[in-house]
C-alpha positions as CSV (number, residue, x, y, z in Angstrom):
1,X,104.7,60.7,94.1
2,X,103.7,60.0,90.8
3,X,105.9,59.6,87.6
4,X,102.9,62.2,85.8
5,X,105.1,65.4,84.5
6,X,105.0,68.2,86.8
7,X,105.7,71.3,85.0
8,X,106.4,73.1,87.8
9,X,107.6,71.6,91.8
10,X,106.8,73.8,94.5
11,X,109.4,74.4,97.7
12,X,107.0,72.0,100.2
13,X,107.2,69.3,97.6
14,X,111.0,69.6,96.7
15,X,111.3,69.3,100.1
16,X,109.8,66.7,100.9
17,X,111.9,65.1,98.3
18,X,115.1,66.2,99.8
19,X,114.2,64.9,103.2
20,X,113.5,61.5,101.7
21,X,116.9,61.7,100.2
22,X,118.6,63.0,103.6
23,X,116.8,60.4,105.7
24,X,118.8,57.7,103.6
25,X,116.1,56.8,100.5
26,X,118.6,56.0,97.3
27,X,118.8,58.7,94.8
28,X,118.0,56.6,91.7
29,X,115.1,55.2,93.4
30,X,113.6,58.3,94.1
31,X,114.4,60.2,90.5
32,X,112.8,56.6,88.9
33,X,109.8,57.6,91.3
34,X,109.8,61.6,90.7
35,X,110.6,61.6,87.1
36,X,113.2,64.3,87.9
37,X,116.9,63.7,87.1
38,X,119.6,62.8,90.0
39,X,121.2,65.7,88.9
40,X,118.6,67.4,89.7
41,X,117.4,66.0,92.9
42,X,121.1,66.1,93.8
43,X,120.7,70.2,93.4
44,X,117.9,70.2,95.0
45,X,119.6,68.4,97.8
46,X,122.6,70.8,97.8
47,X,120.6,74.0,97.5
48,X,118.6,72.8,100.7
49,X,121.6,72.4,102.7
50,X,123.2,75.5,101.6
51,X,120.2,77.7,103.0
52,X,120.0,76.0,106.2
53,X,123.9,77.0,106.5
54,X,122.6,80.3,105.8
55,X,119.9,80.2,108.4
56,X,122.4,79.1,111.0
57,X,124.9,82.4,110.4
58,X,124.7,84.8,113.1
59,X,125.0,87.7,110.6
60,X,124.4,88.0,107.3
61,X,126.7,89.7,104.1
62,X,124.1,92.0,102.7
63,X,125.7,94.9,103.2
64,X,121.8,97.0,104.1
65,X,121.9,94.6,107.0
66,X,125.6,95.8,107.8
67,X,124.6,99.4,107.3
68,X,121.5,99.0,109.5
69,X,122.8,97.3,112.8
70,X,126.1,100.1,112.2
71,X,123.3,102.5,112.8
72,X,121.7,100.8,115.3
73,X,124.7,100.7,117.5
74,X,125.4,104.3,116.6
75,X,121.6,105.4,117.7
76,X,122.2,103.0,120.7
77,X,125.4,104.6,121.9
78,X,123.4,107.7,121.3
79,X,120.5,106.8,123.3
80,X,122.8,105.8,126.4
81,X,125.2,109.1,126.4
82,X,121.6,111.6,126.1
83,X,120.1,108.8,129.4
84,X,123.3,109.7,131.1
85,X,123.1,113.4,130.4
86,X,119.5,113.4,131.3
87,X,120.4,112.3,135.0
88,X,123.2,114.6,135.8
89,X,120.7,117.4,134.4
90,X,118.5,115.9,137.0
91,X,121.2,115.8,139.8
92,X,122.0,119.1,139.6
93,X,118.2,120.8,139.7
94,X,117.7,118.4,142.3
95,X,120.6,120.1,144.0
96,X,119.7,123.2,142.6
97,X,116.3,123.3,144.2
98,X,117.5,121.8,147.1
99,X,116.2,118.8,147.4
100,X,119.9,116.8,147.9
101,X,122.2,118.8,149.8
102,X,125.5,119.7,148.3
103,X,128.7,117.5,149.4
104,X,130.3,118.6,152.4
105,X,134.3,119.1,152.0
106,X,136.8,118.9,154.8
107,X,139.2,120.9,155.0
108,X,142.6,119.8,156.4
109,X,143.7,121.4,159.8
């Protein structure tokens, strides 16, 4: 990279400086080479890390994530009580029409 001022860095190439400087390359070598300060490089550095610490969280705190997968386990739970109703419904037409024949009690002698 050249020392020419870039107004503006995009993600892919402050990345690319921030795997140079997490592969091992000195951080004073590379802000002589970027024109960028440590300090700078340093946040870069830090802010990388940070979101791949986010990335690696099973869940997240925004709180219209929370409120969505609390819905989704309500509409889940839902969904498996109206499967279970469905098939005793089913059970007893099946019975009802005849087509299983109704349990036979014993009676004791």
């Amino acid at each position: 990279m050249s020392k020419k001022s870039v107004k503006r860095w995009s993600a892919k190439r402050k990345q690319e400086v921030v795997l140079r400087l997490l592969r091992g390359e000195s951080l004073d070598a590379l802000s002589r080479e970027t024109g960028q300060p440590a300090s700078v490089l340093s946040r870069w550095r830090d802010e990388f890390l940070e979101g791949g610490l986010a990335a690696l969280k099973r869940r997240t705190e925004d709180p219209k994530v929370a409120a969505l997968e609390k819905e989704l386990k309500r509409a889940k739970r839902l969904v498996g009580d109206l499967m279970m109703d469905k098939e005793l419904l089913e059970m007893r037409i099946a019975r009802f029409e005849g087509e299983l024949p109704f349990l036979m009690r014993r009676s004791n002698p």
